[in-house]
Backbone bond lengths (Angstrom), bond angles and torsions (degrees), N, CA, C in turn:
res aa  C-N    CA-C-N  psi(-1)  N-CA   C-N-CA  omega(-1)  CA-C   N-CA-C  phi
1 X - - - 1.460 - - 1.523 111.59 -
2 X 1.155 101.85 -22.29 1.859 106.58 -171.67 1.369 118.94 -80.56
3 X 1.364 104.35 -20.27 1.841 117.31 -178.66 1.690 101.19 -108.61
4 X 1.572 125.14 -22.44 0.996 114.71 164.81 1.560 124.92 -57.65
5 X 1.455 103.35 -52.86 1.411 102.51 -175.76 1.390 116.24 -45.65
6 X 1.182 131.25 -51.47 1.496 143.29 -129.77 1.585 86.69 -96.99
7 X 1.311 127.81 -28.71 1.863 131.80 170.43 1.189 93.79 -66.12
8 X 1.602 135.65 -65.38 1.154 142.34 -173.60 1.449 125.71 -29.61
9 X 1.477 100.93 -38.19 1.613 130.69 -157.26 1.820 79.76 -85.02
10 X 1.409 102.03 -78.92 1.449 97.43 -171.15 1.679 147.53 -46.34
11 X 1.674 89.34 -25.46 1.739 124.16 164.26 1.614 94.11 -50.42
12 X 1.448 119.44 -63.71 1.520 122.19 -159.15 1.392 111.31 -62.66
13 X 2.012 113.46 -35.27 1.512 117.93 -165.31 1.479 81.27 -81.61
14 X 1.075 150.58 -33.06 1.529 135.75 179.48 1.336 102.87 -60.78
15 X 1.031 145.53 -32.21 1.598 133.59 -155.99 1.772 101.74 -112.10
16 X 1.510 115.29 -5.28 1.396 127.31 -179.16 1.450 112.48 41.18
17 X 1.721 108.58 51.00 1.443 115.07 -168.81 2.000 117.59 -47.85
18 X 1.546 83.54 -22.15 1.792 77.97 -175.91 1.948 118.66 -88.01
19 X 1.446 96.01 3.57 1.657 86.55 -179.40 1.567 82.16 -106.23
20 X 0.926 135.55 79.12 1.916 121.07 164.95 2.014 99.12 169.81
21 X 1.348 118.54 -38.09 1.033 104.75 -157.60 1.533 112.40 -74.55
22 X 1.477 124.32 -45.22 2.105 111.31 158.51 1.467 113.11 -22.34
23 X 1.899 113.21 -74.54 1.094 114.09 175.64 1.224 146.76 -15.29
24 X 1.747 99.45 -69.26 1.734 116.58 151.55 1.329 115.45 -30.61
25 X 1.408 116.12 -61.43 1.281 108.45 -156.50 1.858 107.28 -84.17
26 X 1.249 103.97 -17.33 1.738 110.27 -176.03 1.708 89.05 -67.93
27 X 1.551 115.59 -78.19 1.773 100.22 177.32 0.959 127.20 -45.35
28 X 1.331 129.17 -31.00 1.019 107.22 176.64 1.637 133.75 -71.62
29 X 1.267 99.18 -37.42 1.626 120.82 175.10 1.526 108.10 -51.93
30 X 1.477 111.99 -46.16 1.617 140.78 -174.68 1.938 97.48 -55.00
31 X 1.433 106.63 -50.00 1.297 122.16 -172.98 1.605 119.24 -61.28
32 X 1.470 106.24 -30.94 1.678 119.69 -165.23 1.744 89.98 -116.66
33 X 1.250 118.48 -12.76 1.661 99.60 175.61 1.755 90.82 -83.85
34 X 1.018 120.38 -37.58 2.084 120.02 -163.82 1.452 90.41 -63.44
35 X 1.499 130.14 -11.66 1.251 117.21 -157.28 2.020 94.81 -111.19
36 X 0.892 88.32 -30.52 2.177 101.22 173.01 1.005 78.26 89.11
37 X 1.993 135.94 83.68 1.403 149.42 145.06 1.471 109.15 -83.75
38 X 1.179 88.32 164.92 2.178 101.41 162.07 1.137 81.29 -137.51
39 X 1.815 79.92 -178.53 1.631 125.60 171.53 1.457 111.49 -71.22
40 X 1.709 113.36 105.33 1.446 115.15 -172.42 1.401 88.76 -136.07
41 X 1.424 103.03 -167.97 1.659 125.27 146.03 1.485 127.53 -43.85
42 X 1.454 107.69 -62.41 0.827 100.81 -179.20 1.700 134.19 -95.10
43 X 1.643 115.15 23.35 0.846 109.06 146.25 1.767 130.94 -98.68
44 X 1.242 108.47 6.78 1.276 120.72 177.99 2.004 88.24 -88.71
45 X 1.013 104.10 -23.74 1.530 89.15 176.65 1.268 147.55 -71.89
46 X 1.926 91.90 -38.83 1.102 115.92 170.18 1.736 106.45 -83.72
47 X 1.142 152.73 -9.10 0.898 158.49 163.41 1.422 109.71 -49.44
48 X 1.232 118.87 -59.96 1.818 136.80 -173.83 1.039 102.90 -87.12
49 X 1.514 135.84 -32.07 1.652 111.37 154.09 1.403 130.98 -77.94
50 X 1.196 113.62 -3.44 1.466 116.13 176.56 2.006 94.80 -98.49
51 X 0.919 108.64 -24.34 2.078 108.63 178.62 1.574 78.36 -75.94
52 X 1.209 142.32 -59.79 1.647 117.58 -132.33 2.003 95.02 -94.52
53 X 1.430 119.72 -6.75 1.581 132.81 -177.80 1.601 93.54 -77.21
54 X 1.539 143.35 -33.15 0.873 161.83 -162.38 1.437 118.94 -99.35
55 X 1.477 108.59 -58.90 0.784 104.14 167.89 2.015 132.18 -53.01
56 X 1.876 114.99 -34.16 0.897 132.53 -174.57 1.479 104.69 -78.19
57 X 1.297 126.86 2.47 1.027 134.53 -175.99 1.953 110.87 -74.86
58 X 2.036 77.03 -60.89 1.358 102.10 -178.15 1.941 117.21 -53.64
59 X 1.252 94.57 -47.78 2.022 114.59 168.08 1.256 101.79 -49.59
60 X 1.391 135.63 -37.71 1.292 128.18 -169.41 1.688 109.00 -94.28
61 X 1.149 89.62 -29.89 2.167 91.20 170.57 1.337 96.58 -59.89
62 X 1.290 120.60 -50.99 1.849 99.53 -162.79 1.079 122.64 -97.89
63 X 1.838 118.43 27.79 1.260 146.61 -154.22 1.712 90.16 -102.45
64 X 1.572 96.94 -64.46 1.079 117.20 -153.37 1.654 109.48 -86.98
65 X 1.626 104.88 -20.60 1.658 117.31 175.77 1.688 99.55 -87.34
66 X 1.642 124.36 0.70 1.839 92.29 -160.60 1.292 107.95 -83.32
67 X 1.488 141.51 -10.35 1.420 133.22 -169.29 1.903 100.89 -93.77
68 X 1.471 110.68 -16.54 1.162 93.14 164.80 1.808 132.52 -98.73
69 X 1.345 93.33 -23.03 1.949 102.66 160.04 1.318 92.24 -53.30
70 X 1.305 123.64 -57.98 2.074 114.83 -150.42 1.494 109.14 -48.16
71 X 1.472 97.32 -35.70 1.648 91.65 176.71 1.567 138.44 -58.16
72 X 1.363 93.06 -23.39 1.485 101.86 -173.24 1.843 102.53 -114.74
73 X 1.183 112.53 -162.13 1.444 105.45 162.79 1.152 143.59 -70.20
74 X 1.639 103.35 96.39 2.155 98.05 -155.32 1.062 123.22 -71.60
75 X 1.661 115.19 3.25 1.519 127.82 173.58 1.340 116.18 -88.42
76 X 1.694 118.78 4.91 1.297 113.36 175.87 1.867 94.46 -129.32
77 X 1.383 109.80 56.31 1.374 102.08 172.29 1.790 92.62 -149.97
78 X 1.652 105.84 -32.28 1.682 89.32 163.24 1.454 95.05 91.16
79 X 2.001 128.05 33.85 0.999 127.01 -165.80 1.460 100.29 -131.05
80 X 1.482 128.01 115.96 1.369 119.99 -164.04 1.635 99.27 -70.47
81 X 1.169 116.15 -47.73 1.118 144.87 -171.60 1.965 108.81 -38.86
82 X 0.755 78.01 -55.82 1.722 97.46 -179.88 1.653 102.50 -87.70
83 X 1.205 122.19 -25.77 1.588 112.18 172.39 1.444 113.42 -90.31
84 X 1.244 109.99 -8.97 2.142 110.98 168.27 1.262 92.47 100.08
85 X 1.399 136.82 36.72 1.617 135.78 -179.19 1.071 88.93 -81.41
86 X 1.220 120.24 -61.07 1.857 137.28 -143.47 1.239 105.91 -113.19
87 X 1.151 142.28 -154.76 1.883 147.46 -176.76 1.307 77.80 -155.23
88 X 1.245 129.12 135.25 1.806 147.88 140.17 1.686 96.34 -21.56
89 X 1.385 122.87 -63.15 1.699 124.46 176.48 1.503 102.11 -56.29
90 X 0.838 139.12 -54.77 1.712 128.78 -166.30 1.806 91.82 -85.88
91 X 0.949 135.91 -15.97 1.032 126.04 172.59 1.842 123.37 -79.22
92 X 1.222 84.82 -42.92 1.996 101.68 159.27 1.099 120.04 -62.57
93 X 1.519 131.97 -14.87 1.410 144.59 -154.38 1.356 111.16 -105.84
94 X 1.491 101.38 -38.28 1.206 112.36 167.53 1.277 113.36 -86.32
95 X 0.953 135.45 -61.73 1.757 145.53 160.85 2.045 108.42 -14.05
96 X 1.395 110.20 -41.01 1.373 101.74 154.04 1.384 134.63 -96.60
97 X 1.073 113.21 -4.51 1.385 129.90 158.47 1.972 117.91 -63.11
98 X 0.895 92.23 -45.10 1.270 86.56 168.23 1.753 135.47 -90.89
99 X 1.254 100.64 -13.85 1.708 137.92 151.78 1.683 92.97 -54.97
100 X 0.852 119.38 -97.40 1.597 125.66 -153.53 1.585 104.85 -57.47
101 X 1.578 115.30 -39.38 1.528 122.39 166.24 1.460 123.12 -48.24
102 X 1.439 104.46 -6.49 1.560 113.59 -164.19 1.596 104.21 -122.72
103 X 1.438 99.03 -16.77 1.732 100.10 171.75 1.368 126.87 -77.34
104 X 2.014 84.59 -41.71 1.631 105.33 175.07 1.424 101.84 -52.11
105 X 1.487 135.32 -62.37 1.615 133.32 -147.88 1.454 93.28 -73.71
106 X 1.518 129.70 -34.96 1.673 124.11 -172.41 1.934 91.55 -85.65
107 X 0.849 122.12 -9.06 1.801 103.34 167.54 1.412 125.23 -90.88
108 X 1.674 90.72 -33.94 1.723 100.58 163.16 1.619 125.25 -52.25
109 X 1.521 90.74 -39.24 1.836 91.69 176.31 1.470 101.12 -81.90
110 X 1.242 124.97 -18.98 2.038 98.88 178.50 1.010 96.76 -65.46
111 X 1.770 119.32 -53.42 1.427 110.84 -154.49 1.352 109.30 -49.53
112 X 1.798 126.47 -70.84 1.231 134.59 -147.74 2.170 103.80 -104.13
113 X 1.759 97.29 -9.68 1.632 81.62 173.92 1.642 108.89 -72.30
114 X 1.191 95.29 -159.18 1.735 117.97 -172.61 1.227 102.63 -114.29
115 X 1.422 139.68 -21.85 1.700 122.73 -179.65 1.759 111.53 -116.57
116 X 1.815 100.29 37.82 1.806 90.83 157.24 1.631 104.73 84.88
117 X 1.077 118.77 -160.73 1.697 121.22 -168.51 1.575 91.04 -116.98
118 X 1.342 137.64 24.60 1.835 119.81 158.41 1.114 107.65 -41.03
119 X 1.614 118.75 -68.85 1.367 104.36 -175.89 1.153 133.15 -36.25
120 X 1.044 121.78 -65.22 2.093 131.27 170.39 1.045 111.83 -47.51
121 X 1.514 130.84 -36.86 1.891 117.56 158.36 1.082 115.55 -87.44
122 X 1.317 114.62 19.69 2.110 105.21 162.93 1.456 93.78 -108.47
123 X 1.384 109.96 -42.05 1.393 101.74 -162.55 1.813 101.35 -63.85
124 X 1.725 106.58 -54.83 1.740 84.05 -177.82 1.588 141.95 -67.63
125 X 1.895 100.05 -15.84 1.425 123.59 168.75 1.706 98.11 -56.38
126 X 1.610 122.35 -80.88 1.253 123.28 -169.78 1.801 115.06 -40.58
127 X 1.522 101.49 -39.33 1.572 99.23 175.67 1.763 108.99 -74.81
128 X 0.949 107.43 -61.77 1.772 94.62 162.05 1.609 120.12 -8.44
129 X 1.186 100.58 -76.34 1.635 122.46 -165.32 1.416 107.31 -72.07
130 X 1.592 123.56 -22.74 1.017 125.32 168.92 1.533 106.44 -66.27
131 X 1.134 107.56 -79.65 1.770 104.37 174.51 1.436 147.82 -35.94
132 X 1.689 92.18 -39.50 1.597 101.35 148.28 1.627 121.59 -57.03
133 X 0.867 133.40 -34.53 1.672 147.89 -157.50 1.697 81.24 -85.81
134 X 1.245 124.41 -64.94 1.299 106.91 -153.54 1.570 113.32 -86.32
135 X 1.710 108.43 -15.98 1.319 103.86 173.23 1.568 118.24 -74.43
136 X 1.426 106.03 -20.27 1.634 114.60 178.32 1.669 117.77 -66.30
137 X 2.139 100.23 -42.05 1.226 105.59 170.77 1.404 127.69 -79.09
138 X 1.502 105.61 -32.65 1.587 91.27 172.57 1.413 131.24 -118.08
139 X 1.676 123.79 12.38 1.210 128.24 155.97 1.380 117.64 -96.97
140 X 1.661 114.74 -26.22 1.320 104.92 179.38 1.362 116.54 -107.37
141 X 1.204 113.34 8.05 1.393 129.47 -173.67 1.477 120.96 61.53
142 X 1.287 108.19 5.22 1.889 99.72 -169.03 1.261 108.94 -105.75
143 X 1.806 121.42 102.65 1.532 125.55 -158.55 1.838 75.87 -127.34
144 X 1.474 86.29 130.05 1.986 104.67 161.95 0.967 138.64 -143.01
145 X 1.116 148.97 127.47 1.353 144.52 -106.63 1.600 108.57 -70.91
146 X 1.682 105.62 -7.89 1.316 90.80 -162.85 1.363 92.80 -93.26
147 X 1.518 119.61 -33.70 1.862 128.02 172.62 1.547 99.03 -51.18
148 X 1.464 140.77 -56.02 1.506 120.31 171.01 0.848 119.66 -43.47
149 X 1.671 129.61 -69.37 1.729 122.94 -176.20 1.753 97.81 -55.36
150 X 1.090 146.89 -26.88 1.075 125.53 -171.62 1.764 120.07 -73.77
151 X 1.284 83.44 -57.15 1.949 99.74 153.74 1.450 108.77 -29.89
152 X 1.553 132.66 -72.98 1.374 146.42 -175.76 1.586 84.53 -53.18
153 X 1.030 132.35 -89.75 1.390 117.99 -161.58 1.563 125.86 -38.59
154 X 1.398 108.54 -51.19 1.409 128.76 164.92 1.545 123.30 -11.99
155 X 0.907 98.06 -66.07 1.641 110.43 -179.14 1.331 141.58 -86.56
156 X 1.476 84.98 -2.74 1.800 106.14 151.40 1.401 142.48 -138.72
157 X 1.936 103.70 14.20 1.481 96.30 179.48 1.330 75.64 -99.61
158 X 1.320 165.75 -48.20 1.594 147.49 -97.93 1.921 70.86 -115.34
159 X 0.965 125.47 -40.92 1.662 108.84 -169.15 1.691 102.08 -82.07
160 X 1.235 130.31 -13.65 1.013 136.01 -174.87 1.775 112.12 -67.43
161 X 1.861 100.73 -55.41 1.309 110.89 166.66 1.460 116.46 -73.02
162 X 1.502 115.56 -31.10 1.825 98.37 169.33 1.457 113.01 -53.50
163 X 1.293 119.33 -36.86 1.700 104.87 -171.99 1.436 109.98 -86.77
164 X 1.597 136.44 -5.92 1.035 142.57 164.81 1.449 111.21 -69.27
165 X 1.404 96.09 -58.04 1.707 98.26 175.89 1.915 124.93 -60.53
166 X 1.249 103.42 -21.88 1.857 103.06 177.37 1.196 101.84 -73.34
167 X 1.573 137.97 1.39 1.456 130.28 178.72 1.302 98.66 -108.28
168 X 1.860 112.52 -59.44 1.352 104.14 -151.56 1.527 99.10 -126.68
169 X 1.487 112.29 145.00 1.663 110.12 162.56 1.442 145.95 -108.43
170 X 1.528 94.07 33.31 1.430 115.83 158.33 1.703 130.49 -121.89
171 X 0.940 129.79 -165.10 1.382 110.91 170.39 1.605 116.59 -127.03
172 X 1.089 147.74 139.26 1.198 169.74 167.84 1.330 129.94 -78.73
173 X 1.485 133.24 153.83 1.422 124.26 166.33 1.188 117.22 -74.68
174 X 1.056 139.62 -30.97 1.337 130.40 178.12 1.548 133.49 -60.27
175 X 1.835 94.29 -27.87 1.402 127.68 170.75 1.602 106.25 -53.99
176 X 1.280 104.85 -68.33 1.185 131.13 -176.63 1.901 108.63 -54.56
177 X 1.094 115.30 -37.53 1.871 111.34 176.07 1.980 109.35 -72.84
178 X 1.684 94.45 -34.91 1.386 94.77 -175.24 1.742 105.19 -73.84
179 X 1.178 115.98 -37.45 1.462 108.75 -170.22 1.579 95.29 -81.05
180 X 1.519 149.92 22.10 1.107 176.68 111.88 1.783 82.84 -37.37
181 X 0.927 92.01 -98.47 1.575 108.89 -171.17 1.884 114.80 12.24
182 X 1.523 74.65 -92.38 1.413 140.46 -177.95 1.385 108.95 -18.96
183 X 1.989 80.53 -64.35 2.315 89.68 -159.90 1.558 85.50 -101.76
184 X 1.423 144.37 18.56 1.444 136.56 143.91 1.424 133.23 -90.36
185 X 1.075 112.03 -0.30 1.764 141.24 177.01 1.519 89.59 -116.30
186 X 1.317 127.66 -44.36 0.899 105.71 -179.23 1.700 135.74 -63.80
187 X 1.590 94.25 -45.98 1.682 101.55 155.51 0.730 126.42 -38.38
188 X 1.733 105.69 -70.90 1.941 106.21 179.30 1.681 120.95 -11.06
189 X 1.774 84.42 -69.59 1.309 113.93 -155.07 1.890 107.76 -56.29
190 X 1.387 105.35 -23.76 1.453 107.90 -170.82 1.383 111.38 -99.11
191 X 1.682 112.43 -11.50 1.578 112.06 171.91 1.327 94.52 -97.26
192 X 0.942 122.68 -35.47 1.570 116.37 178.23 1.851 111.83 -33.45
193 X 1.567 94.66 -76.43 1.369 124.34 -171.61 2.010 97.97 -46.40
194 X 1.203 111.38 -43.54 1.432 96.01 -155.02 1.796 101.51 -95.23
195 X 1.877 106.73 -24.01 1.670 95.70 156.58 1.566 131.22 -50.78
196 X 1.192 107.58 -34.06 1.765 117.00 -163.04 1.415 85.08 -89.29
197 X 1.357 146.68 -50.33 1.458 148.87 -164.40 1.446 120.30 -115.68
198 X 1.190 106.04 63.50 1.663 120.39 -176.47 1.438 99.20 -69.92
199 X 1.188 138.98 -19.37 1.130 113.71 170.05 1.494 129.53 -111.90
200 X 1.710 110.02 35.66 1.468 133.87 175.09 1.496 100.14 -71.99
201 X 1.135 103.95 113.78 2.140 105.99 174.83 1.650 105.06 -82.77
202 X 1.465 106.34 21.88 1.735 102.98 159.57 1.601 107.23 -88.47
203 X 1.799 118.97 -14.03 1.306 72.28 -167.04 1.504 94.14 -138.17
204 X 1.546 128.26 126.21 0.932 128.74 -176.18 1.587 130.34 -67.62
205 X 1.275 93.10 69.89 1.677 110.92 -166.22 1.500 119.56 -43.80
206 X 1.103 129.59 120.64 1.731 141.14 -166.66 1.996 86.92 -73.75
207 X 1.435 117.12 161.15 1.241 150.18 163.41 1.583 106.05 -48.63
208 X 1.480 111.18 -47.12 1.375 122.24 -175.70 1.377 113.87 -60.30
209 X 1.662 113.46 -39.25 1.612 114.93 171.76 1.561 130.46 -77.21
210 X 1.760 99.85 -8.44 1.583 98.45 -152.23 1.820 81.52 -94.69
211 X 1.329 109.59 -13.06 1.389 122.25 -141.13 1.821 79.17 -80.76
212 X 1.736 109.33 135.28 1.289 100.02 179.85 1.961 108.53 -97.60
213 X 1.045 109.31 -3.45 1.634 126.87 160.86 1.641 104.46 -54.15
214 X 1.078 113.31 -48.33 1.766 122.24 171.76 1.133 119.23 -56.71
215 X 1.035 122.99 -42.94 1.612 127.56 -149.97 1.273 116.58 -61.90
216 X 1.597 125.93 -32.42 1.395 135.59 167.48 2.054 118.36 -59.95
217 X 1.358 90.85 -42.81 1.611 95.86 175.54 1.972 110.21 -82.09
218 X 1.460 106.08 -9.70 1.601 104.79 -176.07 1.301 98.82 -103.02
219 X 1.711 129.67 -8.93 1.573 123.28 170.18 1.686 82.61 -81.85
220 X 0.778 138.69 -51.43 1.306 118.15 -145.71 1.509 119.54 -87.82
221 X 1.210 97.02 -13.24 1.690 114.40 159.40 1.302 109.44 -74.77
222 X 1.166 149.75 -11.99 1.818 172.31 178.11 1.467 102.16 -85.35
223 X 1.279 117.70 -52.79 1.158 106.07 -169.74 1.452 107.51 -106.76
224 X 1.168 138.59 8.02 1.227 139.76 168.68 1.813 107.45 -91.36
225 X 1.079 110.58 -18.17 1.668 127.97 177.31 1.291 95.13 -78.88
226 X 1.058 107.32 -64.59 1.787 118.44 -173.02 1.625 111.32 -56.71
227 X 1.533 115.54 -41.78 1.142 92.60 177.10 1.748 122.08 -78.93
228 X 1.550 108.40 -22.34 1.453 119.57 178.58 1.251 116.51 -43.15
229 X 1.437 111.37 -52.76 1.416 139.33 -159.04 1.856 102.54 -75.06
230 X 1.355 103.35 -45.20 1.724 96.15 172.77 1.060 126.42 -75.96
231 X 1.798 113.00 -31.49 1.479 98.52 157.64 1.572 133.50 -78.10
232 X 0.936 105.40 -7.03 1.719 115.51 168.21 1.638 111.87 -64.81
233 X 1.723 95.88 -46.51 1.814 85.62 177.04 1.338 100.31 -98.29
234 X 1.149 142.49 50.96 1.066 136.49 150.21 1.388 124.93 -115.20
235 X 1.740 102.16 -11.01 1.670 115.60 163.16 1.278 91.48 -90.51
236 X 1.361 150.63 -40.44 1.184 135.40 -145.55 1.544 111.32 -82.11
237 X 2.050 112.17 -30.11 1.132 127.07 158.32 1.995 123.13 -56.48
238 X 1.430 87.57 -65.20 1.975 98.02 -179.94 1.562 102.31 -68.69
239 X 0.835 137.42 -85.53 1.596 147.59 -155.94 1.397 110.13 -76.95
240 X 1.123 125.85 -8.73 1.943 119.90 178.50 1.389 97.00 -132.99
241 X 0.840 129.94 -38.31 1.728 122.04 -178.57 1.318 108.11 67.97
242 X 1.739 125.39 53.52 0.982 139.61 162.69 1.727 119.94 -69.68
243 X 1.178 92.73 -39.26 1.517 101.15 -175.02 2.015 94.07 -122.70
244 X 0.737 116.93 137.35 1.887 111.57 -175.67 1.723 108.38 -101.58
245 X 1.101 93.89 158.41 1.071 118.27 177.93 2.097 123.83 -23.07
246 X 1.384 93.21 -81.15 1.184 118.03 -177.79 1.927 90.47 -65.78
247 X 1.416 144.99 -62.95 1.352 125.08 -177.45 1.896 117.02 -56.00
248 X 1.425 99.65 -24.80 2.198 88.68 154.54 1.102 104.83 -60.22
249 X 1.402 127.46 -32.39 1.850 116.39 -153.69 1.171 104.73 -75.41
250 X 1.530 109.91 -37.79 1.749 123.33 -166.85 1.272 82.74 -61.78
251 X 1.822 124.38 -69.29 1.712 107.36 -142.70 1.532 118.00 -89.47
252 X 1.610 96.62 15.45 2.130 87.27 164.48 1.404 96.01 -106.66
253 X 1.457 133.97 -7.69 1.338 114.91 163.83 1.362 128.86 -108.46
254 X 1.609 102.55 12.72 1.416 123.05 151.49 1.885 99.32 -77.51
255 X 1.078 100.03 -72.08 1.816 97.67 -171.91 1.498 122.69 -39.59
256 X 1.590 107.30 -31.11 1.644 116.87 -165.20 1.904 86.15 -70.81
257 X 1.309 127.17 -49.60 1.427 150.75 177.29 1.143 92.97 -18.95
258 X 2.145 110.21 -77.16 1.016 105.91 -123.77 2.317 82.76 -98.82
259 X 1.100 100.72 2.91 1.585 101.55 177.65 1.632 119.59 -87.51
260 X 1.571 107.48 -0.44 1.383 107.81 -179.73 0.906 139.52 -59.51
261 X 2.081 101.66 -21.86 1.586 96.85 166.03 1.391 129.56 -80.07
262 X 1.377 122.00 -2.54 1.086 135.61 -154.45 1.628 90.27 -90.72
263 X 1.104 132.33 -51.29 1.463 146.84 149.11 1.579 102.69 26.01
264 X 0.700 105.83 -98.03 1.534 135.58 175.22 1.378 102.03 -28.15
265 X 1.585 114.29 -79.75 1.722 119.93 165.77 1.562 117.43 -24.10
266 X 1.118 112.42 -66.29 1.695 124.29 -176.31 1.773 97.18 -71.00
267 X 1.011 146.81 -10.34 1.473 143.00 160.65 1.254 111.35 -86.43
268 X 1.652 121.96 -0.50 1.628 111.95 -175.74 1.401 74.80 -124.30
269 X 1.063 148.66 97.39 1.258 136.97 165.54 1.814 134.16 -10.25
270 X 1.270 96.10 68.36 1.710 106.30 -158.17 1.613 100.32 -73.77
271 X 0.945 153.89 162.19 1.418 150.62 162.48 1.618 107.73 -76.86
272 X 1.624 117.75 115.83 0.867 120.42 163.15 1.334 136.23 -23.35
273 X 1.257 119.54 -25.31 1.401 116.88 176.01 1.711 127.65 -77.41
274 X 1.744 94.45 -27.08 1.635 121.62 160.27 1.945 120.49 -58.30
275 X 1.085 92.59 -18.24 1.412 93.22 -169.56 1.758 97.62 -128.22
276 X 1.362 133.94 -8.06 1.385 133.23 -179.37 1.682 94.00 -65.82
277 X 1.130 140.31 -53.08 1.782 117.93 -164.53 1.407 105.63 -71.21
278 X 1.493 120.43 -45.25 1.693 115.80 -179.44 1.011 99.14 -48.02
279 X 1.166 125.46 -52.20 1.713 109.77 -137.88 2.025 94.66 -96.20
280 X 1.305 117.06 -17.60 1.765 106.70 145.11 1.104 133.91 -37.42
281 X 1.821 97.68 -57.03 1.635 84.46 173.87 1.170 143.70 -97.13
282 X 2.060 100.83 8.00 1.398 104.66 158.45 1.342 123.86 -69.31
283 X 1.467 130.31 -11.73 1.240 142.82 -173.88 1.521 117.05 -99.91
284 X 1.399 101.47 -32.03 1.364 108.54 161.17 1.815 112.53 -92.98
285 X 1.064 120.57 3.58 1.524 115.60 152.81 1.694 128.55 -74.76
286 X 1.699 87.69 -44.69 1.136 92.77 -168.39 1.543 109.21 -86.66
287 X 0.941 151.85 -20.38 1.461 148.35 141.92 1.573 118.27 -50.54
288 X 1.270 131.86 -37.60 1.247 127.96 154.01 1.552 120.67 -40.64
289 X 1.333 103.73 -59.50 1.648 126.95 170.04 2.041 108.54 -44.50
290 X 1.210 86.98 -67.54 1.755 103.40 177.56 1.389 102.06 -48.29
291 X 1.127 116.97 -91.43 1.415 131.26 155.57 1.819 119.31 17.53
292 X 1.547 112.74 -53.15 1.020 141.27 -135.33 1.403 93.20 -93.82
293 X 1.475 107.78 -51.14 1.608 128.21 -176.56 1.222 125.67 -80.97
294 X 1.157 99.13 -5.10 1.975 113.32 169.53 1.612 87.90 -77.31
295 X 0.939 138.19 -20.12 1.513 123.93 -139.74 2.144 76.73 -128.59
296 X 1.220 117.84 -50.90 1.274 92.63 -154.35 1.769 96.79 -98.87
297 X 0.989 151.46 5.57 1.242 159.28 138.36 1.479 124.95 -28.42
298 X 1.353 105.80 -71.15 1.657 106.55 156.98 1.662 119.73 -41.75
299 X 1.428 111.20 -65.64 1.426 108.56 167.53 1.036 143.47 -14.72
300 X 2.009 92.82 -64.41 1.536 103.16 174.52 1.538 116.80 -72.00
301 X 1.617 111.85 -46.37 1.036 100.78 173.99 1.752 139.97 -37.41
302 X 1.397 104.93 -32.97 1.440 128.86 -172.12 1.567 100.92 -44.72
303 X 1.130 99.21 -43.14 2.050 121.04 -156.18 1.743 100.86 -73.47
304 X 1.424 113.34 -20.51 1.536 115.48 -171.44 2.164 100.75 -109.55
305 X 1.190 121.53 -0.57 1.428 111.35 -166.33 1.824 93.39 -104.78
């Protein structure tokens, strides 16, 4: 048990479970509510193959980044791989392990779900395209603006439609506003993050962003995402009743909760860029959380009527 753990520990910093795993579960949840899902099997299924499609993503960034972290200080890049945690071979080992772990759970649902094999061609299409994207950006170096927004989109419409598709096998409007949603918050959120933190080695920033000639046409690509994306969930909330009423209520007074420490920061005039990741993942907690109880509420309830 004593040598297990400490592999265990390092398995997880390879897969960087905490920048992806809310996410996962917000599209995905987002994906099977547009579809009018419950709490079954097979959304616990599609859940863990869309976490472990993601996760192999992350194993393969620091696969393909460890000979260039090693050079510099590999304790300020957050790469086991490059700090001598892992071996590149046990690191590859796992890296298909979680590949094939993710085929198995999307084949299980063609076989025995109800909406056909979508899942298993989003899940291996999106992992495809994932890997290409990152082998282009970080072994061959050639990232362009349209491979970033694509990346940002990447990793949450293809999980968005896997959890849509384990319910249903057609497509819908509601489907269609959330995956709206989704990959326009999603942009934002990834030009956002890598303007304010140009020197984050998550994100292999294209010429077009660093370029300060850009910066006027890439705010305004930010806020045209940003505004798309709120009015999309704001039909998807009022007019489709994708997400209900009372679960908004939970997650802005889950978020106000989980933003209280930040309180203080934003009253001393902190620079937004100091307080932009906390206060993500109080927002991405608390909608995960919210999120969570649309789905497990009915359930429980079932057991008391």
């Amino acid at each position: 048990m004593q040598t297990i753990i400490p592999k265990l520990k390092t398995v997880l910093r390879l897969t960087h479970v905490e920048r992806f795993t809310t996410i996962s579960i917000i599209t995905t949840l987002l994906g099977a509510a547009s579809a009018e899902g419950w709490l079954d099997w097979k959304l616990l299924v599609v859940l863990s193959a869309n976490w472990l499609c993601v996760a192999s993503l992350f194993a393969a960034k620091d696969l393909i980044n460890a000979p260039e972290d090693a050079l510099g200080d590999p304790f300020d890049c957050d790469n086991p791989i490059a700090q001598g945690s892992i071996s590149p071979q046990y690191a590859n080992v796992i890296l298909w392990i979680l590949r094939m772990a993710a085929i198995l759970l999307f084949t299980v649902l063609g076989i025995f779900g109800s909406a056909g094999w979508m899942p298993l061609i989003l899940g291996v299409i999106g992992s495809v395209m994932g890997h290409s994207v990152i082998h282009r950006a970080y072994r061959y170096k050639k990232s362009s603006l349209s491979d970033f927004i694509l990346q940002a989109a990447l990793f949450t419409s293809f999980q968005l439609l896997s959890g849509y598709f384990a319910f249903k096998g057609f497509l819908n409007t509601p489907v269609l506003f959330s995956l709206l949603t989704i990959a326009c918050l999603s942009i934002y959120h990834t030009l956002s993050t890598a303007i304010n933190n140009p020197e984050d080695r998550w994100f292999a920033l294209p010429t077009q962003i660093l370029n300060p000639k850009n910066q006027r046409r890439i705010h305004f690509l930010m806020v045209v995402c940003l505004s798309i994306g709120l009015i999309s969930g704001f039909i998807l909330i009022v007019f489709m009743r994708t997400v209900t009423v009372e679960i908004v209520i939970l997650m802005g007074v889950l978020a106000v909760i989980f933003s209280l420490p930040l309180i203080k920061k934003i009253s001393s005039k902190v620079q937004y860029v100091e307080i932009q990741k906390p206060l993500y993942k109080a927002l991405t907690l608390a909608t995960t959380i919210a999120l969570s109880m649309q789905f497990l509420m009915p359930f429980i309830l079932q057991f008391f009527r």
